[in-house]
LOLUM-601440 format. One line per 4 residues: number of its first residue (from 1); their letters; for each residue x, y, z of N, C-alpha, C, O. Coordinates in steps of 0.1 Angstrom, whole numbers, plus 5000, padded with zeros to 4 digits. Example, Ala and Ser with C-alpha at 12.3 -4.5 7.8 and 13.67 -1.06 7.14 Angstrom:
<pts>
1> as> 5132,4943,5078,5123,4955,5078,5132,4967,5078,5142,4967,5085  5128,4978,5071,5137,4989,5071,5129,5000,5079,5134,5011,5080
</pts>
This chain:
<pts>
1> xxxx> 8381,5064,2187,8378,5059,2200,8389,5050,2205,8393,5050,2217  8396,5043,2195,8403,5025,2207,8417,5040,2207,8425,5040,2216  8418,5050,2196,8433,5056,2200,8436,5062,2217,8447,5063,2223  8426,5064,2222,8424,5071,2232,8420,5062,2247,8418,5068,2257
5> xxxx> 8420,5050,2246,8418,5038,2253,8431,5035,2259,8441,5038,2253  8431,5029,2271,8441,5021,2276,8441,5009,2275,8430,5005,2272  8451,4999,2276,8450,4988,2273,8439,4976,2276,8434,4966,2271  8439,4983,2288,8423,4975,2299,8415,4983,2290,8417,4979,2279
9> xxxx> 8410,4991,2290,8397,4995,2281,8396,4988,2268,8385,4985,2263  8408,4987,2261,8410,4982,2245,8405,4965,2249,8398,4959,2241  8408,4960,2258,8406,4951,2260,8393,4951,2266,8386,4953,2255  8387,4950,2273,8373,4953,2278,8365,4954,2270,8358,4944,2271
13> xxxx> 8360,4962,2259,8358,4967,2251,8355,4959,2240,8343,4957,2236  8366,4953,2233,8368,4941,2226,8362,4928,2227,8360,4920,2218  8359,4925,2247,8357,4911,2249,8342,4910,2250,8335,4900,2249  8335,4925,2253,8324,4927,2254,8315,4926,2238,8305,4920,2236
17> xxxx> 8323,4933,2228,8317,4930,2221,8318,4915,2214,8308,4909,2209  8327,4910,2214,8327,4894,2212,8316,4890,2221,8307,4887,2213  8311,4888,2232,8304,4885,2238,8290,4885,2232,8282,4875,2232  8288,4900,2226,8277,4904,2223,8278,4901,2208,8274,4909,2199
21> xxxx> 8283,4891,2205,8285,4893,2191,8285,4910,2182,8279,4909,2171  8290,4920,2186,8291,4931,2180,8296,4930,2173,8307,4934,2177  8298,4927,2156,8307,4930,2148,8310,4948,2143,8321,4953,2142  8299,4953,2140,8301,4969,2144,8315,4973,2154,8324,4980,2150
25> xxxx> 8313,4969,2163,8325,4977,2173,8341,4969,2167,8351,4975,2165  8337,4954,2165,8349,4944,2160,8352,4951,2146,8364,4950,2143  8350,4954,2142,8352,4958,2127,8356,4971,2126,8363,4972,2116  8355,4982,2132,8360,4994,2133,8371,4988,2145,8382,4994,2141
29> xxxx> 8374,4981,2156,8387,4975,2160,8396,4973,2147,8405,4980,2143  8392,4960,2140,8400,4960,2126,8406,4973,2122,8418,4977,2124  8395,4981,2116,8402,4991,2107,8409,5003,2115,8418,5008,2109  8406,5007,2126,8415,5013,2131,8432,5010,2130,8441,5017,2126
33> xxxx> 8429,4996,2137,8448,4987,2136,8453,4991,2121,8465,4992,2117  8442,4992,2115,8449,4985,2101,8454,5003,2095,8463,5007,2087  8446,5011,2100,8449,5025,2098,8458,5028,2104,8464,5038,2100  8462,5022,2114,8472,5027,2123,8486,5022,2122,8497,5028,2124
37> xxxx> 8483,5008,2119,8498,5000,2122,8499,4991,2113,8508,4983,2113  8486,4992,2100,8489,4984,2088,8499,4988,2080,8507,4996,2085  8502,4981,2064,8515,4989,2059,8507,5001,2051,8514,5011,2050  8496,5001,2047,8493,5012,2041,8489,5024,2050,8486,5035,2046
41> xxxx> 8489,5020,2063,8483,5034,2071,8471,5040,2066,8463,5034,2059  8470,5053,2069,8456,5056,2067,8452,5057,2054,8440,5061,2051  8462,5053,2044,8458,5056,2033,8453,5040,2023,8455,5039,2011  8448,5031,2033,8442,5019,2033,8428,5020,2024,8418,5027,2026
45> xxxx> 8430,5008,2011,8418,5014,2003,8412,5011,2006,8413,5001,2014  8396,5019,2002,8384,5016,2009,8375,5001,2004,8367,4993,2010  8382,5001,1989,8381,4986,1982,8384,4973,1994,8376,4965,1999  8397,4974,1998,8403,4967,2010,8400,4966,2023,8401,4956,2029
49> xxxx> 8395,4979,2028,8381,4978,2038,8374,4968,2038,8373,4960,2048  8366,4968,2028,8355,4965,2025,8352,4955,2022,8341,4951,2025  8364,4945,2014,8364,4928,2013,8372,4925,2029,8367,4914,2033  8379,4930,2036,8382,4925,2050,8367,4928,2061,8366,4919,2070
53> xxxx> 8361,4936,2061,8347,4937,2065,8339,4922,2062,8336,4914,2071  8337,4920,2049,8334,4909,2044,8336,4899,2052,8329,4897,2062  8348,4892,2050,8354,4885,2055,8356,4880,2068,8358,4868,2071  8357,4890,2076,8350,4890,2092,8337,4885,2091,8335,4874,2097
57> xxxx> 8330,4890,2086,8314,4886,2088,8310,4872,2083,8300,4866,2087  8322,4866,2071,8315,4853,2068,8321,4845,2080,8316,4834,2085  8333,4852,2086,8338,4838,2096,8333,4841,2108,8339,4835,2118  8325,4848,2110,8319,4849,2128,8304,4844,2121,8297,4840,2129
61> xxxx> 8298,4842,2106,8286,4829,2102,8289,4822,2101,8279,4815,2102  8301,4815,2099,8306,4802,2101,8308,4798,2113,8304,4787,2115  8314,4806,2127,8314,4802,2137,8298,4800,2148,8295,4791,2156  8291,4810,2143,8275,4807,2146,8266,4797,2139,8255,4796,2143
65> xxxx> 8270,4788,2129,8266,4784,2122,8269,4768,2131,8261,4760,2126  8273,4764,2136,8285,4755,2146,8276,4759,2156,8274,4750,2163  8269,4769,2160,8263,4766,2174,8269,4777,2185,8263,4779,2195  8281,4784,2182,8289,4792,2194,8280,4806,2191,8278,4811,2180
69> xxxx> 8276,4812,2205,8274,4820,2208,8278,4829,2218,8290,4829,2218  8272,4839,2227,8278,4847,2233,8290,4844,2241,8299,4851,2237  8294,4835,2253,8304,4832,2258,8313,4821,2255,8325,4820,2259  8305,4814,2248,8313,4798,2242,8319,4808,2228,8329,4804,2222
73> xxxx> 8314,4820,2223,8318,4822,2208,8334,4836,2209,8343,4839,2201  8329,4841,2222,8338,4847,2227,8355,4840,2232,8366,4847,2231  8355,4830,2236,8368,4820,2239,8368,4813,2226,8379,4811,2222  8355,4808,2217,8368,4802,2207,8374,4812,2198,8383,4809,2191
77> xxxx> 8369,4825,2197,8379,4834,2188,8390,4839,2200,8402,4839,2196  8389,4843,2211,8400,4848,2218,8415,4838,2220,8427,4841,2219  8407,4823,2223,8415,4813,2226,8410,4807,2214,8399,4802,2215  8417,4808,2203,8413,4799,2191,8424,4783,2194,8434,4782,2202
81> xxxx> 8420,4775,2188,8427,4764,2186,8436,4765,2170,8435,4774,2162  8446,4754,2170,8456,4757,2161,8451,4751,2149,8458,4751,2139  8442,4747,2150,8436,4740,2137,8424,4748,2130,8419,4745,2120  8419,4763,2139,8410,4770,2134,8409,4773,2122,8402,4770,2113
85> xxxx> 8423,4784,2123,8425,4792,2114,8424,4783,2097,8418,4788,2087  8431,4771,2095,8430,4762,2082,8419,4755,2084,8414,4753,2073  8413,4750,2092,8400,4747,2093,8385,4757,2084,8376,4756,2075  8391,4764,2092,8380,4778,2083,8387,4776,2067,8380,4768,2061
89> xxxx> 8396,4781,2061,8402,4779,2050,8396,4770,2045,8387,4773,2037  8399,4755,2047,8397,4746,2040,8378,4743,2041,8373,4733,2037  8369,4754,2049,8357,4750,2046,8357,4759,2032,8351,4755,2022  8362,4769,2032,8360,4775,2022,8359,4772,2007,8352,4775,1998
93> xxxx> 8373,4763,2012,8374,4754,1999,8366,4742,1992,8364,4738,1981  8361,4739,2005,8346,4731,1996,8334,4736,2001,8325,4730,2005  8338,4754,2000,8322,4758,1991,8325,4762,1977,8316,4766,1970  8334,4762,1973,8340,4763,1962,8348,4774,1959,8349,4777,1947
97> xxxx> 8355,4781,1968,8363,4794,1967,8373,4792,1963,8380,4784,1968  8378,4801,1948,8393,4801,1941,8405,4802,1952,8404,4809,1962  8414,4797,1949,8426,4800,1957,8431,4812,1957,8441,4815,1964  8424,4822,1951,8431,4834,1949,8418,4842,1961,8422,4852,1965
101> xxxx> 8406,4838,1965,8395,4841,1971,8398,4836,1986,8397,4843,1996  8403,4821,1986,8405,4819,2000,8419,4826,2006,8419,4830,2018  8428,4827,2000,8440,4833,2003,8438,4848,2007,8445,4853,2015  8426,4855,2001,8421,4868,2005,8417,4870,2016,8418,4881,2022
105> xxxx> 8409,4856,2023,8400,4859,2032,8412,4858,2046,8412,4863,2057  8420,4851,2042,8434,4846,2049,8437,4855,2052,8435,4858,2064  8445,4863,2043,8448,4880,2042,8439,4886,2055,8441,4889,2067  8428,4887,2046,8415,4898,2061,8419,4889,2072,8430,4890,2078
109> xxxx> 8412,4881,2074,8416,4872,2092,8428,4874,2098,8430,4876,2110  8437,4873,2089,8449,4873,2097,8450,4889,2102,8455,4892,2113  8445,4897,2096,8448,4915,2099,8437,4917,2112,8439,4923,2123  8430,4912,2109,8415,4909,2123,8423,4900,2141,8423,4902,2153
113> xxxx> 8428,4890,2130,8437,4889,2149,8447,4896,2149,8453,4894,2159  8453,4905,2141,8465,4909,2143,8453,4920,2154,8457,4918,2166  8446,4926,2154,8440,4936,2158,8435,4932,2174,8435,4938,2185  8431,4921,2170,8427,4916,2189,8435,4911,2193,8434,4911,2205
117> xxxx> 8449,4906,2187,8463,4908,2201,8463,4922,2203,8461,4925,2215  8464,4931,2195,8468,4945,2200,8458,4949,2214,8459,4954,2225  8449,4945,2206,8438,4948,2218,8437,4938,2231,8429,4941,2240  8445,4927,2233,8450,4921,2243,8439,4910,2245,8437,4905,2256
121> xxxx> 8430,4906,2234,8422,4899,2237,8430,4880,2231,8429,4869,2236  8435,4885,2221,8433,4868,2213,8452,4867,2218,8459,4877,2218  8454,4855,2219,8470,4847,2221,8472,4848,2210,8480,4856,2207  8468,4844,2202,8477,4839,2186,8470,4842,2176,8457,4843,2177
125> xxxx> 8475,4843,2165,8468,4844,2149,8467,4833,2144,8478,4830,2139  8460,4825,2143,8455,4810,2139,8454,4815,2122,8450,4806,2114  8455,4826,2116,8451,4827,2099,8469,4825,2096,8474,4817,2088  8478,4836,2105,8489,4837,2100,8497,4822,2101,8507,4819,2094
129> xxxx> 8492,4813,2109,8496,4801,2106,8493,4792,2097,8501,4783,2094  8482,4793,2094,8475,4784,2081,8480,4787,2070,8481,4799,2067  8486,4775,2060,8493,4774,2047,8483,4786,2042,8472,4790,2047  8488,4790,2031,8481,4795,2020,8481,4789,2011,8491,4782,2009
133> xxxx> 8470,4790,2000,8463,4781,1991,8472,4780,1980,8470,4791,1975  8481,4774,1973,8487,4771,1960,8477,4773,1950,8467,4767,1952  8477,4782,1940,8473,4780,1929,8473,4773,1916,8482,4777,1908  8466,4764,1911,8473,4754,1901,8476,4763,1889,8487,4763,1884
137> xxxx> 8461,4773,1883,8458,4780,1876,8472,4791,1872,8473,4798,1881  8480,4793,1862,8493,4805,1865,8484,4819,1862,8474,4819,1856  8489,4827,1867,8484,4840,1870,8482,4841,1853,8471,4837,1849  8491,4845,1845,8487,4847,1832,8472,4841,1822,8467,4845,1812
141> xxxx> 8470,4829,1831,8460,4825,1819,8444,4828,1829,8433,4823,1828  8448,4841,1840,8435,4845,1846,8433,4861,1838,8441,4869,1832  8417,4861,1842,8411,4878,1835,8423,4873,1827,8435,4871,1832  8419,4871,1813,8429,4875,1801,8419,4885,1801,8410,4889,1807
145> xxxx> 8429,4893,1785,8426,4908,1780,8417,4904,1772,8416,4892,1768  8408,4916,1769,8400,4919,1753,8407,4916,1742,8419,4912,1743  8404,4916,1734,8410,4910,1723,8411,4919,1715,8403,4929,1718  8417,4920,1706,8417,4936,1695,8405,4937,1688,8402,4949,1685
149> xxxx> 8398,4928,1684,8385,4927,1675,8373,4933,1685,8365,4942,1681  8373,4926,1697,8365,4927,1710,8370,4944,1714,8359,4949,1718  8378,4951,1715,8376,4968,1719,8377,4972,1706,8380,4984,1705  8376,4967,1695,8370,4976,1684,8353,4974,1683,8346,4984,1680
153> xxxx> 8346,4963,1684,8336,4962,1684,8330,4975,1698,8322,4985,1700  8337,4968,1703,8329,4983,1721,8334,4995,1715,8326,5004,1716  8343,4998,1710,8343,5016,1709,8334,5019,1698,8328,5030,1697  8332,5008,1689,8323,5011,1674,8306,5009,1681,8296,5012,1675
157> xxxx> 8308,5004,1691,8293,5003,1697,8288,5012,1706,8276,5012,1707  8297,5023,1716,8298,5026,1723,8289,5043,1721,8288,5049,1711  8285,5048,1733,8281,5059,1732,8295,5073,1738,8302,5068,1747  8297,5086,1734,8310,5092,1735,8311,5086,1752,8321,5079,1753
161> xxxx> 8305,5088,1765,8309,5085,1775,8312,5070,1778,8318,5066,1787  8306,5064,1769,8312,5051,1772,8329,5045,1764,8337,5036,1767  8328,5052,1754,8335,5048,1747,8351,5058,1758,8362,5052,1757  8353,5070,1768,8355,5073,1776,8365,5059,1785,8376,5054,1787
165> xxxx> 8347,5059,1787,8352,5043,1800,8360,5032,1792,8370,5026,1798  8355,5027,1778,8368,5018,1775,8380,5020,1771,8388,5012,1773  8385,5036,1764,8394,5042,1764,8407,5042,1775,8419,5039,1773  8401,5048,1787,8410,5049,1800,8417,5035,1804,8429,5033,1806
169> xxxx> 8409,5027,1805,8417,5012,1807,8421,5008,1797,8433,5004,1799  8416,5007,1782,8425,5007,1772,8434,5009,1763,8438,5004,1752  8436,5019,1770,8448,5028,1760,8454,5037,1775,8466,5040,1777  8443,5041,1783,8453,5045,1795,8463,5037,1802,8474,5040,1805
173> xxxx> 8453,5024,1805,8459,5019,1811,8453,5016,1826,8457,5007,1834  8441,5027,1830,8438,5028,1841,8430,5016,1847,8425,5007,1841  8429,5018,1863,8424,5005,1870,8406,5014,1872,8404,5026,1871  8399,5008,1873,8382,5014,1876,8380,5019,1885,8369,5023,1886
177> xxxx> 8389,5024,1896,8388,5035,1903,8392,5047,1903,8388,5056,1910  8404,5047,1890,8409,5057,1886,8406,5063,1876,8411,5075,1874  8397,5057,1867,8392,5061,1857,8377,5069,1864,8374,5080,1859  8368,5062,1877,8357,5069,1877,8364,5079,1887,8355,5088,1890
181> xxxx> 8376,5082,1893,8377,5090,1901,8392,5103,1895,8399,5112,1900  8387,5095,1878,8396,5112,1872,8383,5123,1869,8371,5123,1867  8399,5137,1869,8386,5150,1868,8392,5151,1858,8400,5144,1854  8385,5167,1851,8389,5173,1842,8400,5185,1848,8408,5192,1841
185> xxxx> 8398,5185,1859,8413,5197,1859,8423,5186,1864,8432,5191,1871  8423,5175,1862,8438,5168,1863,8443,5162,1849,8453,5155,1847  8430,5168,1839,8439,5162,1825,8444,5175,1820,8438,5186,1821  8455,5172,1815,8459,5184,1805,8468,5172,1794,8475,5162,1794
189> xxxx> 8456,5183,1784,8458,5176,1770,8468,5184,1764,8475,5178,1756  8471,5193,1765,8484,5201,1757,8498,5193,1755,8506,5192,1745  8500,5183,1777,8508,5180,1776,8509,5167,1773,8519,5161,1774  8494,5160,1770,8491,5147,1770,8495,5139,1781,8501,5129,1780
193> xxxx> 8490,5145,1794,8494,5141,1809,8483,5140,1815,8476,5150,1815  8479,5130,1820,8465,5132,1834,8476,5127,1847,8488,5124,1847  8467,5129,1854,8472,5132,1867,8460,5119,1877,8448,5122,1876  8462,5108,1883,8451,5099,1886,8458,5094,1903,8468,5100,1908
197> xxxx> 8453,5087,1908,8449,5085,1922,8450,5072,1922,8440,5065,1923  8464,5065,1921,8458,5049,1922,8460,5039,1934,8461,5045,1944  8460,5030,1934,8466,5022,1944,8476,5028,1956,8485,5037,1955  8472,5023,1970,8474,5033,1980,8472,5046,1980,8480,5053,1987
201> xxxx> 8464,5049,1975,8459,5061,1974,8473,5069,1967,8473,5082,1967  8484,5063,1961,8493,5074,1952,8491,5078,1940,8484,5072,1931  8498,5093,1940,8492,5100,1928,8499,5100,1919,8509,5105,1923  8500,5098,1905,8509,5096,1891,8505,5100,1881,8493,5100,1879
205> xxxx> 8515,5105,1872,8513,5110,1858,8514,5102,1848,8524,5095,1846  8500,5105,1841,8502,5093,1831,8503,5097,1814,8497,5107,1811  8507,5091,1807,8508,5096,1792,8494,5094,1789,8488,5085,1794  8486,5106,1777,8475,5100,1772,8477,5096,1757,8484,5101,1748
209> xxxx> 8471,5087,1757,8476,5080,1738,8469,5086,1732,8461,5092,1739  8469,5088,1716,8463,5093,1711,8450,5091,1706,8444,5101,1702  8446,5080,1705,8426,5076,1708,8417,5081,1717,8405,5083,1716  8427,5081,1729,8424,5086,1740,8419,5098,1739,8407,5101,1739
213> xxxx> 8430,5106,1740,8435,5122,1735,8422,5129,1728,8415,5139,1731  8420,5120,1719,8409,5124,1708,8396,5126,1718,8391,5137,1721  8391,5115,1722,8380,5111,1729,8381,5125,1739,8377,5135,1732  8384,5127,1746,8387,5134,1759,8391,5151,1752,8392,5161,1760
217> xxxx> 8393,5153,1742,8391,5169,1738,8375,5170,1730,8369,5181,1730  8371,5159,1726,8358,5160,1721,8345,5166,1734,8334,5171,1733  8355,5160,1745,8341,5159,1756,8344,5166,1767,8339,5165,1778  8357,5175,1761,8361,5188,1772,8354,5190,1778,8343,5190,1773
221> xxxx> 8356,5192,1794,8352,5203,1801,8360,5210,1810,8371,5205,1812  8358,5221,1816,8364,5225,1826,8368,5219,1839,8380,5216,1842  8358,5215,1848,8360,5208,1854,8350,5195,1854,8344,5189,1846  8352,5192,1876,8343,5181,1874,8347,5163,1868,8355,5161,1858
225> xxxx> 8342,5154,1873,8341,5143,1869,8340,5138,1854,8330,5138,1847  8355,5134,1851,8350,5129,1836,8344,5119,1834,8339,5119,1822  8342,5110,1839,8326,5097,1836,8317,5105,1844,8319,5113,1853  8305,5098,1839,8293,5098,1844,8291,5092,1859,8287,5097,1869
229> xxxx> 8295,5080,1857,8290,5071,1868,8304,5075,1879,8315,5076,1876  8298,5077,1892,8297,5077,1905,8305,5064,1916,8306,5065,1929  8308,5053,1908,8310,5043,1916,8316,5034,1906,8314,5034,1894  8326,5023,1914,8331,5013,1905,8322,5005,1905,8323,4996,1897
233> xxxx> 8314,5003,1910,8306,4991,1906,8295,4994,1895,8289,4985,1890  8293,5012,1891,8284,5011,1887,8289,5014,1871,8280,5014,1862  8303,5017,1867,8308,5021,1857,8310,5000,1850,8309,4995,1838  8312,4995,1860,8316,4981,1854,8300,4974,1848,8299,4967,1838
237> xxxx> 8288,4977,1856,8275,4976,1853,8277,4979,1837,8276,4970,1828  8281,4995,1835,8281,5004,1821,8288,4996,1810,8283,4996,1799  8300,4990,1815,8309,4982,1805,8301,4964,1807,8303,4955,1799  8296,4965,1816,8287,4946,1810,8278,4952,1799,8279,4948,1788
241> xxxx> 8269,4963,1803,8262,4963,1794,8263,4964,1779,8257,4957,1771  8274,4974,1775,8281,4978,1766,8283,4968,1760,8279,4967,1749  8290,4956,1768,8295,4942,1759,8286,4938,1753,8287,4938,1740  8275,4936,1760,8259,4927,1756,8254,4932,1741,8251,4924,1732
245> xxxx> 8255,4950,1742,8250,4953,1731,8257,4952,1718,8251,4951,1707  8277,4951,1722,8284,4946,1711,8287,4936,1706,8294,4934,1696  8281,4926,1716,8282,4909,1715,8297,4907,1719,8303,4899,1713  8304,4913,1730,8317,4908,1734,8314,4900,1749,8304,4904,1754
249> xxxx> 8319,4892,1755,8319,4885,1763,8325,4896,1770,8332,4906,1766  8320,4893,1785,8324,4908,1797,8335,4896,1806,8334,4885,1811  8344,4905,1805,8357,4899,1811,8360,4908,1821,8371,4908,1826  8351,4919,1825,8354,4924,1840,8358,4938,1834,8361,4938,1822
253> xxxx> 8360,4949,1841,8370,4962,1834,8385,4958,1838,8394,4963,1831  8389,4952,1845,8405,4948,1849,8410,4944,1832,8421,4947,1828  8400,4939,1826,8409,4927,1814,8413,4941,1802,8421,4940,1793  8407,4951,1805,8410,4965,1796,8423,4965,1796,8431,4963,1787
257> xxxx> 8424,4968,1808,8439,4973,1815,8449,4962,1811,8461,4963,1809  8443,4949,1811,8452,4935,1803,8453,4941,1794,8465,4946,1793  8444,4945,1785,8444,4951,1773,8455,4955,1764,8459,4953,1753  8455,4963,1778,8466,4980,1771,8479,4970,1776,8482,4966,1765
261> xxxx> 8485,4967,1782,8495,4962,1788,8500,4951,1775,8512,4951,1771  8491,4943,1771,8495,4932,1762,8497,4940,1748,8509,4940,1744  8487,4947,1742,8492,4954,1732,8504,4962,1731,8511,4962,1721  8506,4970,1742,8520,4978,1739,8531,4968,1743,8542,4972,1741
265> xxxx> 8531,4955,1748,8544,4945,1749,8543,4942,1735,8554,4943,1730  8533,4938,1728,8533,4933,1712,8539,4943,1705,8545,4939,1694  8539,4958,1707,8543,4966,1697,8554,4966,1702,8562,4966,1693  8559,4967,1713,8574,4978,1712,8584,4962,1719,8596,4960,1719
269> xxxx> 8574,4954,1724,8580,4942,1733,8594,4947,1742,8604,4941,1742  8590,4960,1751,8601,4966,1760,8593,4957,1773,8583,4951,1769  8595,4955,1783,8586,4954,1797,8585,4965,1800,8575,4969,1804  8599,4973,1799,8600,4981,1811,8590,4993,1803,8585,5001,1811
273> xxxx> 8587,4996,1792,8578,5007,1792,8567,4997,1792,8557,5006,1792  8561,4987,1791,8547,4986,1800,8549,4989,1809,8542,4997,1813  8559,4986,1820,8555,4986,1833,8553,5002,1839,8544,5007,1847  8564,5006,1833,8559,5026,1832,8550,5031,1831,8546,5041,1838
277> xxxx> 8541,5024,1819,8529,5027,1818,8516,5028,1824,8507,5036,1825  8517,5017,1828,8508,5008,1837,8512,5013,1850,8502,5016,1856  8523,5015,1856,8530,5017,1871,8530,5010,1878,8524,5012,1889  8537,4998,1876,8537,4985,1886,8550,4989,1893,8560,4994,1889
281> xxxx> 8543,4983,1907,8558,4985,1916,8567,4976,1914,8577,4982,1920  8571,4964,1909,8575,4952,1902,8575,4951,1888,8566,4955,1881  8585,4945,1883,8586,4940,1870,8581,4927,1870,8577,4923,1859  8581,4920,1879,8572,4908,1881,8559,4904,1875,8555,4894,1871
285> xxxx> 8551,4921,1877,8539,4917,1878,8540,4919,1859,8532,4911,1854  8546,4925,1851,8544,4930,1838,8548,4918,1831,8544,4916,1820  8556,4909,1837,8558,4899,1829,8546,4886,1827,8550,4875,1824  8531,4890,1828,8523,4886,1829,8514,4892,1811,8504,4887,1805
289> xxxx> 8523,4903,1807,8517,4908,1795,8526,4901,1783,8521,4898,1772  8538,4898,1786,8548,4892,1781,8540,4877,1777,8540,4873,1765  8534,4869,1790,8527,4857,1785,8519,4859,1777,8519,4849,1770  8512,4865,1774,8497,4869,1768,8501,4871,1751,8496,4865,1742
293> xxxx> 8514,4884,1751,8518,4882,1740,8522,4872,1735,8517,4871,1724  8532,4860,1740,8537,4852,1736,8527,4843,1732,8529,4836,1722  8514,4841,1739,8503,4831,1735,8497,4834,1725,8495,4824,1717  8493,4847,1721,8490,4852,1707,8498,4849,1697,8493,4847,1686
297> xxxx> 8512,4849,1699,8519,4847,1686,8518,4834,1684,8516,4832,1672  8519,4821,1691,8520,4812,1692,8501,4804,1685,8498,4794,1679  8495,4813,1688,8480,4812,1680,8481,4815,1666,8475,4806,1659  8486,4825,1661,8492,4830,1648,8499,4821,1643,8493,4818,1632
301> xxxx> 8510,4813,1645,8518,4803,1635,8513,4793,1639,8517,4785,1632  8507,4789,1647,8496,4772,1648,8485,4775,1631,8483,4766,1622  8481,4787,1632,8470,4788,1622,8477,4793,1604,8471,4797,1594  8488,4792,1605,8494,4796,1594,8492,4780,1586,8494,4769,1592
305> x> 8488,4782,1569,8487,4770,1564,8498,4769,1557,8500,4758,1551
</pts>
């Protein structure tokens, strides 16, 4: 629809639904821009969608929540003030949102006005001006990994499809959407290669280890979906449960993928083949496995008598 609009219509359009409080029409405004002239283009995850969706919706209940409605609610987002955008932020912060949570919502808002200048409604981006939140916390000591005791108890607890789902993040490597969204005609075990869909929707070849390997010739098929479950939310359900029955604390499926990352820095201590493995666009981000190792060794000679 807004591709085929003129600027007066994109605009019209836009002020009308602000008016009417439409988030429906505001929110496909969003994702259009963000399909169109974001950096990911159309190939914008739907994960990412879907927390910037969010995120619109909590700050037009925040602005309703204050009292603005149809025409008073329409000028303070078009004509925002310069204190909005960290205003909002900093309520966030005392409802208790991580810095890594408010910085997100930062992220969506700011892509939401980038979308209503386009559309000729809003002057300015009141998010792109607000500090972002410092983290005290260092990236490394967040979602730590399983622990080696902790993915032997889950594969020794596990049923063959589950043991599947802890495999792929742990020894693949994979993130939970690539694990519920591999098939079987993209593994080939001959060459110990799958073939997976990750981040921005790009596609890569990945080594399968040999635990893995095992698992996944046991439970051949031709084609078709190799997990069961249908959804990331509902494969991570599969792995809380899993914990509960092995008595492991559920650290999310991301902490797998810590997993695999910290263990192969401990064995071979290269970065650069974690980072291969894993496929980070940065070596930045792998030096986060590097901490993990170094904290374990440093647990090891504290407890030496």
């Amino acid at each position: 629809m807004w591709a085929v609009l003129s600027k007066d219509e994109r605009r019209g359009r836009a002020l009308e639904a602000l008016r009417k409080g439409d988030l429906r029409t505001l929110l496909d405004l969003m994702e259009h821009h963000l399909r169109t002239w974001g950096r990911a283009g159309a190939k914008a995850s739907p994960n990412t969608l879907r927390s910037y969706r969010s995120a619109v919706r909590g700050f037009f209940a925040w602005l309703q929540g204050m009292g603005l409605e149809g025409e008073a609610l329409a000028q303070a987002v078009a004509h925002p003030s310069e204190d909005l955008g960290a205003a909002y932020l900093r309520h966030l912060e005392d409802e208790g949102l991580k810095p890594a949570s408010v910085n997100q919502r930062r992220a969506a808002l700011g892509a939401f006005y980038e979308a209503l200048k386009w559309a000729g409604v809003a002057e300015r981006n009141p998010f792109s001006e607000a500090p972002t939140r410092r983290d005290p916390v260092p990236k490394w000591e967040k979602r730590r990994p399983y622990e080696e005791g902790e993915v032997a108890r889950l594969l020794e607890a596990a049923t063959p499809e589950e043991r599947l789902l802890v495999l792929l993040g742990a020894q693949g490597g994979l993130r939970v959407s690539e694990a519920v969204g591999l098939r079987w005609e993209n593994v080939d075990l001959e060459a110990r290669r799958m073939r997976v869909v990750g981040k921005g929707r790009k596609e890569a070849s990945v080594l399968i280890p040999g635990g893995l390997a095992r698992a996944l010739e046991e439970a051949k098929k031709e084609e078709g979906p190799v997990l069961p479950w249908r959804s990331d939310d509902a494969a991570r359900r599969a792995l809380k449960r899993l914990c509960q029955r092995a008595g492991v604390p559920y650290r999310g499926y991301h902490a797998l993928r810590h997993y695999c990352g910290t263990h192969l820095y401990r064995s071979t201590r290269d970065i650069q083949t974690v980072a291969r493995h894993l496929r980070h666009s940065g070596i930045a981000t792998t030096t986060i496995y590097a901490k993990w190792g170094e904290e374990e060794a440093r647990r090891v000679l504290e407890a030496w008598g």
